[in-house]
C-alpha positions in Angstrom: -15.7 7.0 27.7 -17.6 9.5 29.8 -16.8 13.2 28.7 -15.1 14.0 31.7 -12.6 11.3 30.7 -12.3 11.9 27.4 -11.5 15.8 27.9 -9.1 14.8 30.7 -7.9 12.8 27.7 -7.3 15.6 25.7 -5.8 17.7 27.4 -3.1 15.3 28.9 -2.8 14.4 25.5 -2.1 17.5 23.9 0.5 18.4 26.2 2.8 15.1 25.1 2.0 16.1 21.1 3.1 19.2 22.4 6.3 18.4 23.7 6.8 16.2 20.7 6.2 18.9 18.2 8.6 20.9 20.2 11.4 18.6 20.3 11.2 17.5 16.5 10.8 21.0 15.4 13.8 22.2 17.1 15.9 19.6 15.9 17.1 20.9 12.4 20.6 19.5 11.7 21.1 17.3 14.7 18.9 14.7 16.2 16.3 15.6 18.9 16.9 14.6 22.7 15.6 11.1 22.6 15.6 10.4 25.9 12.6 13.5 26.2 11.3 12.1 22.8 10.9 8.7 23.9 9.1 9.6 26.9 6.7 12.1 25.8 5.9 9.3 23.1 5.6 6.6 25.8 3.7 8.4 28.1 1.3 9.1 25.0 1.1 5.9 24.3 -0.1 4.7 27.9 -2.5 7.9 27.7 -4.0 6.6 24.5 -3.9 3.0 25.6 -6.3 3.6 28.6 -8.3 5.7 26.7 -8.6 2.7 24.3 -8.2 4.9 21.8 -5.5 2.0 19.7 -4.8 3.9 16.4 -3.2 6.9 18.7 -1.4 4.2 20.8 -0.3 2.7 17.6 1.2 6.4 16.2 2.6 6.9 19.5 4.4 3.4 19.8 5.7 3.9 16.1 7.4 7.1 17.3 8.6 5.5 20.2 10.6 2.6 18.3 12.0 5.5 15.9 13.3 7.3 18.3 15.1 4.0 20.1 16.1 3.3 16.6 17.7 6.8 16.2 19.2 6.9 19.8 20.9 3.7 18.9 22.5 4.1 15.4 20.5 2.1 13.8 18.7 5.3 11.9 20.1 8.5 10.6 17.9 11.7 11.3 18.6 13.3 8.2 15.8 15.3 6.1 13.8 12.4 5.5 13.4 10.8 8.8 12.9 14.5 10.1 9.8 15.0 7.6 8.4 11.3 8.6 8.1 12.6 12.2 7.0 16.2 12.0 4.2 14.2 9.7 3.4 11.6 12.7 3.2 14.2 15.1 1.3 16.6 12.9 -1.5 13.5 12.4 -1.2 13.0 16.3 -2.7 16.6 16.7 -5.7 15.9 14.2 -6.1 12.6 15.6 -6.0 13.9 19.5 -8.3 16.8 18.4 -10.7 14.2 16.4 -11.4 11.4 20.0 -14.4 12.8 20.5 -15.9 11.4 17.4 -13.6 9.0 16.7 -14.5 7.2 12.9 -13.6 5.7 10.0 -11.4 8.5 8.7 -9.6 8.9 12.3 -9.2 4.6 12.1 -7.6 5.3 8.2 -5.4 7.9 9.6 -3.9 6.7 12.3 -3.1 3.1 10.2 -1.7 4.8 7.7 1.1 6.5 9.6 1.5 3.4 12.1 2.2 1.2 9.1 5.0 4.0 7.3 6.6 4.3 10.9 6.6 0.4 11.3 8.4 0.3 8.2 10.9 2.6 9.0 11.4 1.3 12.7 9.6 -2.2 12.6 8.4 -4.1 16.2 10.9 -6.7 17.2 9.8 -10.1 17.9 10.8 -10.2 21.8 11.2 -13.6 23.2 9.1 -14.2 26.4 10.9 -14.4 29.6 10.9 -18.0 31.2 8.9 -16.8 33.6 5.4 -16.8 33.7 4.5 -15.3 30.3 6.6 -17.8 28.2 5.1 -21.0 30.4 1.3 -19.8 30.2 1.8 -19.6 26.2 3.7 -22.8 25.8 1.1 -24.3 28.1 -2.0 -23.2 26.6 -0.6 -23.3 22.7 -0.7 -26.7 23.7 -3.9 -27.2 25.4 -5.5 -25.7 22.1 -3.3 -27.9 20.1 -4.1 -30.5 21.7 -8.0 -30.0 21.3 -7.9 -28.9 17.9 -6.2 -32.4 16.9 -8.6 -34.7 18.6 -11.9 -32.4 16.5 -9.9 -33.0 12.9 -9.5 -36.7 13.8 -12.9 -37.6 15.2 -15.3 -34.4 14.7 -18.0 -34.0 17.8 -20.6 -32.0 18.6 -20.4 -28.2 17.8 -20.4 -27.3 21.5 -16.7 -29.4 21.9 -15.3 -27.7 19.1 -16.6 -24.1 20.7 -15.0 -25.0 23.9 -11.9 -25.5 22.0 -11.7 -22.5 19.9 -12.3 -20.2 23.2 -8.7 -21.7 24.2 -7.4 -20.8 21.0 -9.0 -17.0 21.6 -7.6 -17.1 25.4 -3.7 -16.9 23.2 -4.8 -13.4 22.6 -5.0 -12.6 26.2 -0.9 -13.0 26.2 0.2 -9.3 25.2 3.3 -10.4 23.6 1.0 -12.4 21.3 0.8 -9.9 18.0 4.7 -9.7 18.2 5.7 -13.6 18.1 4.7 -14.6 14.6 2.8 -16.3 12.9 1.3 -17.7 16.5 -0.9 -14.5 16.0 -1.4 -15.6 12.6 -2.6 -19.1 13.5 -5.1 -17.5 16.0 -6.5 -15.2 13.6 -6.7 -17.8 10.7 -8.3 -20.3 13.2 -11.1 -17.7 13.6 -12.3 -17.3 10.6 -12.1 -20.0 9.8 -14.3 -22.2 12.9 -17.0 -19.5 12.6 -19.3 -21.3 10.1 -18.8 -24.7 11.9 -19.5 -22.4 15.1 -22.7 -21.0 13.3 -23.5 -24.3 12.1 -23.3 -23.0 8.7 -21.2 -25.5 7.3 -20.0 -28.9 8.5 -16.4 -29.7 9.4 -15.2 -30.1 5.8 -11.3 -32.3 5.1 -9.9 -29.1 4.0 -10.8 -27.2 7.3 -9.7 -30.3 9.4 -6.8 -30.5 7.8 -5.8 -26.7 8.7 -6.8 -27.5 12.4 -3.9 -30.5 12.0 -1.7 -27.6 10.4 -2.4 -24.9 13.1 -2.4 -27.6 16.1 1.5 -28.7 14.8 2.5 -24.7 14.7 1.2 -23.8 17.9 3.1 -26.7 19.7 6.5 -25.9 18.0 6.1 -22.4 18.7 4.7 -22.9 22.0 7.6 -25.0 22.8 10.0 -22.1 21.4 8.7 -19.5 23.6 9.3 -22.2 26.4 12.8 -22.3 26.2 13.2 -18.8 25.7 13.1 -18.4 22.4 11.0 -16.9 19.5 8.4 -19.1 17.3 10.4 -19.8 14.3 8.9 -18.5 10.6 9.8 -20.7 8.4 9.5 -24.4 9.1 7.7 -27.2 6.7 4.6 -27.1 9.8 4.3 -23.4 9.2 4.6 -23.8 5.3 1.9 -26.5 5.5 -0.4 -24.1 7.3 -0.4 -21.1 4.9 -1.0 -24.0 2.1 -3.6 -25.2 3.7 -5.2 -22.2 4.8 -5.2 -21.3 1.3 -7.0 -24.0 0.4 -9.8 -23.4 2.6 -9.8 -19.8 1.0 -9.9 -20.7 -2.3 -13.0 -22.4 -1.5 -14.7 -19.5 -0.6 -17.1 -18.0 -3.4 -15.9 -14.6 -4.0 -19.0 -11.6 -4.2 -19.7 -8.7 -5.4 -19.5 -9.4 -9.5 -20.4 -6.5 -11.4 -23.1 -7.4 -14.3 -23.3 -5.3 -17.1 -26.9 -3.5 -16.9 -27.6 -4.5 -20.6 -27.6 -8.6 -19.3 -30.5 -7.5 -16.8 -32.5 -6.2 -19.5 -34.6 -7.8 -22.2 -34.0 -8.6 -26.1 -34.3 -4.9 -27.5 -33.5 -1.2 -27.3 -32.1 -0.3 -24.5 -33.6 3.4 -24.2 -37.2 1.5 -24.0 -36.3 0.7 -20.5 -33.1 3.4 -19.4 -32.5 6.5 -19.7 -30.1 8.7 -18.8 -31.2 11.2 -16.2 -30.9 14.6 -17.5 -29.7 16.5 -14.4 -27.8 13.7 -12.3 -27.0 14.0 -8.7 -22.9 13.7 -9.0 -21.1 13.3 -12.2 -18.8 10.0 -13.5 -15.8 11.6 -11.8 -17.5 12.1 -8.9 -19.2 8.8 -8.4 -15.3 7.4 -9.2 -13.8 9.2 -6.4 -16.4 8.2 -3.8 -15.7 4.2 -5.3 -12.3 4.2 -4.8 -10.4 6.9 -2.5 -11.5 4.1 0.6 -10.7 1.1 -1.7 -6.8 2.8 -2.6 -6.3 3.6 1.3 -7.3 0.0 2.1 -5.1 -0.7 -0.5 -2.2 1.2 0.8 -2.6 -0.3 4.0 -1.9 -4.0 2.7 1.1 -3.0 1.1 2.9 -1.9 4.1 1.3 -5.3 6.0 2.7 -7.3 3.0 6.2 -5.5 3.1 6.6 -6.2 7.2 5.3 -9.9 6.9 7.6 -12.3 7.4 6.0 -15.6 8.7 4.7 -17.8 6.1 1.5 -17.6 7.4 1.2 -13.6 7.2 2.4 -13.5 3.7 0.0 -15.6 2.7 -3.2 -14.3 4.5 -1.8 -10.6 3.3 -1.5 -11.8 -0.2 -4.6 -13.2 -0.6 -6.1 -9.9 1.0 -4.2 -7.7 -1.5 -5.0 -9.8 -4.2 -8.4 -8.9 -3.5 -8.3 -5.7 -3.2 -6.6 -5.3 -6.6 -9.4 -7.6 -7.9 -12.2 -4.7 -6.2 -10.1 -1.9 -7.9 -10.2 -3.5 -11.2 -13.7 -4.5 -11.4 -14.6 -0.9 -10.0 -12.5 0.7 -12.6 -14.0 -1.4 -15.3 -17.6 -0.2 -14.3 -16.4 3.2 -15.0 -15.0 2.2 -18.5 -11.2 3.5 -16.6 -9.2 0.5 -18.9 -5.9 2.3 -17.9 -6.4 1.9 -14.7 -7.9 -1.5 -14.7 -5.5 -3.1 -17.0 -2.8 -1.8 -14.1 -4.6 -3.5 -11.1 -5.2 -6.9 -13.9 -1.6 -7.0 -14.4 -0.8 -6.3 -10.8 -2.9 -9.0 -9.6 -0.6 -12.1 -9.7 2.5 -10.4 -8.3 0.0 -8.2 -5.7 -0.5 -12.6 -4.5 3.1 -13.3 -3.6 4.1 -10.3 -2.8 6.3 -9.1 -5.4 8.8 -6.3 -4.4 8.2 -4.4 -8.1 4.1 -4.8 -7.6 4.3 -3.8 -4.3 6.0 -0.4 -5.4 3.6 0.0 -8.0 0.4 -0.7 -6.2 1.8 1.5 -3.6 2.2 4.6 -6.5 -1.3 3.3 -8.0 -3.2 3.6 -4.3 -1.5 7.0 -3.7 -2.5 8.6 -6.7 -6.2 7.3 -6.1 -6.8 8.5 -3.0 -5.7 12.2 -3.6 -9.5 13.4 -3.7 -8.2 16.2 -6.3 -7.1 13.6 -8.4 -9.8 12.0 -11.4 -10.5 9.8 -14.2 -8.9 11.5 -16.9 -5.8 13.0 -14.3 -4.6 9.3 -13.5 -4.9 7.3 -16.9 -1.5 8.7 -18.0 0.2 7.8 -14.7 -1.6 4.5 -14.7 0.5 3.7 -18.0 3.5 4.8 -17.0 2.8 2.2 -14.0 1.8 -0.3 -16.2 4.6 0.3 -18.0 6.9 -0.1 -15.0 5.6 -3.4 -13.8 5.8 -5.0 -17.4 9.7 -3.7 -17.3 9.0 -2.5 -21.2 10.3 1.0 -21.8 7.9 3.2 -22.9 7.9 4.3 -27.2 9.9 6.8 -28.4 8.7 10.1 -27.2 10.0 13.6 -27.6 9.3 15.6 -24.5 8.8 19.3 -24.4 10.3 21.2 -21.3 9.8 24.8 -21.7 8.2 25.6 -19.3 10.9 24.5 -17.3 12.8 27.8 -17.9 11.1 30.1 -15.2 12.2 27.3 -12.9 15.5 26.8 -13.9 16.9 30.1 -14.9 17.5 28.8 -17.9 18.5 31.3 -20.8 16.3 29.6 -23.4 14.1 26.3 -23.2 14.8 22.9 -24.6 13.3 19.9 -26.0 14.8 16.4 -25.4 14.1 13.9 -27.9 14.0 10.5 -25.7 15.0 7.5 -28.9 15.1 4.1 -28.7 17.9 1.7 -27.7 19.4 2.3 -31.1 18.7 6.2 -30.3 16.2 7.0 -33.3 14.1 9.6 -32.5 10.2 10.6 -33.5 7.8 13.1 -32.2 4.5 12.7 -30.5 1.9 14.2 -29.2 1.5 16.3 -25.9 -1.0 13.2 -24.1 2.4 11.1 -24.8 4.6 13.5 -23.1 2.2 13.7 -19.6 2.7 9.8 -20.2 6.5 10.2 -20.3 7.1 12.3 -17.6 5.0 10.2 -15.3 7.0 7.0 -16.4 10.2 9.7 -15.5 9.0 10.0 -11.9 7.6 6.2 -11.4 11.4 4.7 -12.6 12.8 6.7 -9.7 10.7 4.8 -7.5 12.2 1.3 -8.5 15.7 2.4 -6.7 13.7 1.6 -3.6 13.2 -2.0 -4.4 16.4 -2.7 -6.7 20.1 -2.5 -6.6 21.6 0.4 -8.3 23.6 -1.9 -10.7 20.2 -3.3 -12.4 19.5 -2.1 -15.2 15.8 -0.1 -15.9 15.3 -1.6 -19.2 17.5 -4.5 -20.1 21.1 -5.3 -20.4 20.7 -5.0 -24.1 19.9 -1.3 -24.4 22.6 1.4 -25.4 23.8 4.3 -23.3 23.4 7.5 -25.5 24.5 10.8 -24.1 21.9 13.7 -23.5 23.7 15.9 -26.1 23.0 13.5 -29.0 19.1 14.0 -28.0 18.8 17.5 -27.8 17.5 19.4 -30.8 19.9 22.3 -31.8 19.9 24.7 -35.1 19.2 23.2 -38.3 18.3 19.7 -36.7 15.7 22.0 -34.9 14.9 23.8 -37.5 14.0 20.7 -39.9 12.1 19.0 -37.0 9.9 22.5 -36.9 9.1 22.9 -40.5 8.4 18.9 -40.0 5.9 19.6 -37.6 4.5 22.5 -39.4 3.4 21.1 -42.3 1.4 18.2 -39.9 -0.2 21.1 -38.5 -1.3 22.7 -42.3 -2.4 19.4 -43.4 -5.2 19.2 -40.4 -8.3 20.6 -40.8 -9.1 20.9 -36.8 -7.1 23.8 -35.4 -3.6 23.0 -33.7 -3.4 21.8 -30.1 -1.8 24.1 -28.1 0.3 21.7 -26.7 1.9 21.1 -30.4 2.0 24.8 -31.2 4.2 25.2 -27.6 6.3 22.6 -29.2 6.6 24.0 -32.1 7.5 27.3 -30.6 10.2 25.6 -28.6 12.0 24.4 -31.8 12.1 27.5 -33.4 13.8 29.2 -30.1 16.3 26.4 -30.2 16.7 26.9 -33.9 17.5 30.5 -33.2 19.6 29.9 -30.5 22.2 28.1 -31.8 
């Protein structure tokens, strides 16, 4: 756009965040006026639209379905809701602010909060009216079906096959398209997959012609949904068939970017004859491991949301496969910076990160979150990357005895505590301070599985035995012995103490006084 545009942009622009922020930061205990909501969101929304500036739009649509939802029942605006939509209209003023130079960071933004208000308020598959609308898409699903049917029976020239894919593209010129599932699917699916026929890259291969036969057989039933006023059903043995064979023709795609170990690329011999470590580098390992990933984990993010909103066939599959790469790029990235922790997570995650797996999904969420916090490094995750690993496996983690202390300015607490966490039989051992970061982050992660499971399931197992806090807790001579334990580990070592021990320590011997 012109700058006169894009300031007249801005400024219209502003004004609606505006009248957003105003509304949601009014609204403490009760529910902003939705009526004003909703159209201060819908008139940024047709702002953004013209301006074709989509990832506002999106925001602005999200806000716009949680607001319906919240005018209609269907959503409380309690403390959580509340914070989800002072943080959408907070990202609408940097994103607003940012249209002049509009990038990849803008793009990440803007996705990011679309997808988390999606969740919350998801787009309803409308059906098509029997007007106009719902006749052009039954009759030109049809026209492409037909054409990609006769090229997967009896393959032509290249130019035939290009005329029929542009009636496939022409689907996406029906706005209703993205919202009727998996027709949007098929169309996307479709292009990828003609391009090297297209490009004369490859020749029509039996797996790609038999995805044509697929998509053709989905676009007619769909198409003939939409024409009686209906939606496209999701889950029919043509649809099922498509997403089976669409994997197919993925699976034969040769996947890139291996990473070689340097010390295969060089000859028979010492390796400093040829490398050498530079002795003032540019960045550091940690720094060179957030530039890697922080875009990889936000991509990441992204295809968790897609995978929790798909609900086609078709989509699940296409996300899944996505995701599944991604984890793959994560884990061969972390392995090139010796990170096992966090590559043995995204190995393990892989398989469930494929079909979509409610547990992976929660833990690749937590994994992608704590990657793309730019204060957050190498030796800052591997702890928390257990704990995950921990969580997705559904082992508990060992025996660990956790120091909270430093709990007490918190708390108010008279005297600080430490909670030996046993077994299922409740024996108890100490460890060591890395152990406790380890525990605590397992702590937080298991509160994160109430989201995907019923509160009747079990953490653990059904075979593990409930044991009451008071029989963990240290207290006067059983605190006592556990500290002259500990202090004769610490006069056997040579090394001094660590100071996360001696804290320990100290911790016992106030409980042992206390009692």
């Amino acid at each position: 756009m012109s700058g006169g545009l894009i300031d007249f942009f801005i400024l219209e622009a502003t004004e609606y965040v505006d009248q957003l922020d105003g509304l949601v930061s009014r609204a403490t205990t009760s529910a902003p006026d939705t009526d004003s909501f909703t159209r201060a969101a819908r008139a940024l929304r047709g702002s953004a639209t013209m301006a074709k500036l989509r990832g506002i739009a999106e925001v602005a649509s999200g806000l716009e379905r949680l607001s319906r939802a919240i005018r209609d029942g269907r959503l409380p605006w309690d403390a959580a809701i509340r914070g989800t939509a002072i943080s959408a209209v907070d990202d609408l003023k940097f994103l607003v602010r940012g249209a002049r130079t509009w990038g990849e960071s803008e793009d990440k933004r803007a996705a990011l909060r679309a997808a988390e208000l999606n969740r919350l308020a998801p787009r309803e598959a409308q059906p098509l009216s029997r007007g106009g609308g719902a006749a052009f898409l039954a009759t030109a699903a049809a026209d492409a079906a037909a054409g990609l049917l006769a090229y997967a029976e009896q393959p032509t020239s290249v130019e035939v096959f290009t005329s029929t894919m542009q009636r496939v593209r022409a689907l996406r010129g029906v706005a209703a398209l993205k919202d009727l599932p998996p027709l949007s699917e098929v169309v996307d699916t479709l292009d990828i997959a003609a391009k090297p026929i297209e490009l004369r890259q490859e020749p029509p291969t039996a797996e790609r012609r038999r995805l044509f036969r697929a998509a053709a057989r989905v676009l007619i039933e769909g198409g003939e949904a939409v024409r009686t006023g209906g939606i496209p059903p999701t889950d029919t043995i043509a649809v099922r068939e498509f997403a089976h064979a669409a994997e197919s023709v993925r699976t034969g795609e040769k996947e890139t970017d291996d990473v070689v170990p340097i010390a295969n690329l060089l000859p028979d011999g010492p390796q400093s004859a040829f490398v050498q470590a530079a002795p003032n580098p540019p960045t550091s390992a940690q720094q060179r491991f957030r530039l890697e990933v922080v875009s990889q984990a936000e991509h990441l993010r992204r295809l968790v949301f897609d995978g929790r909103a798909a609900v086609d066939a078709a989509t699940r599959d296409r996300v899944g496969r996505e995701l599944r790469s991604a984890v793959r790029a994560l884990a061969k990235a972390a392995q090139s910076f010796a990170a096992h922790d966090i590559a043995n997570l995204f190995l393990a995650a892989e398989r469930g990160a494929a079909i979509l797996d409610k547990k992976a999904l929660w833990v690749l969420d937590e994994a992608g979150t704590d990657l793309s916090r730019p204060d957050n490094g190498l030796t800052d995750v591997a702890p928390r990357f257990r704990a995950l690993w921990q969580r997705l496996n559904g082992t508990p983690p060992a025996p660990l005895t956790a120091t909270i202390a430093r709990q007490r300015k918190l708390s108010g607490t008279p005297a600080s505590a430490s909670v030996v966490i046993g077994s299922a039989s409740g024996k108890a051992s100490g460890v060591s301070g890395a152990e406790l970061q380890q525990l605590l982050s397992t702590g937080l992660a298991g509160l994160g599985a109430l989201e995907d499971s019923h509160m009747s399931d079990p953490i653990w197992g059904e075979d593990d035995d409930i044991i009451p806090i008071e029989d963990l807790l240290y207290r006067g001579k059983d605190a006592l012995r556990a500290a002259s334990d500990l202090g004769a580990k610490l006069r056997d070592k040579a090394e001094p103490p660590d100071p996360v021990v001696l804290n320990e320590l100290y911790d016992l011997l106030q409980l042992a006084s206390a009692d």
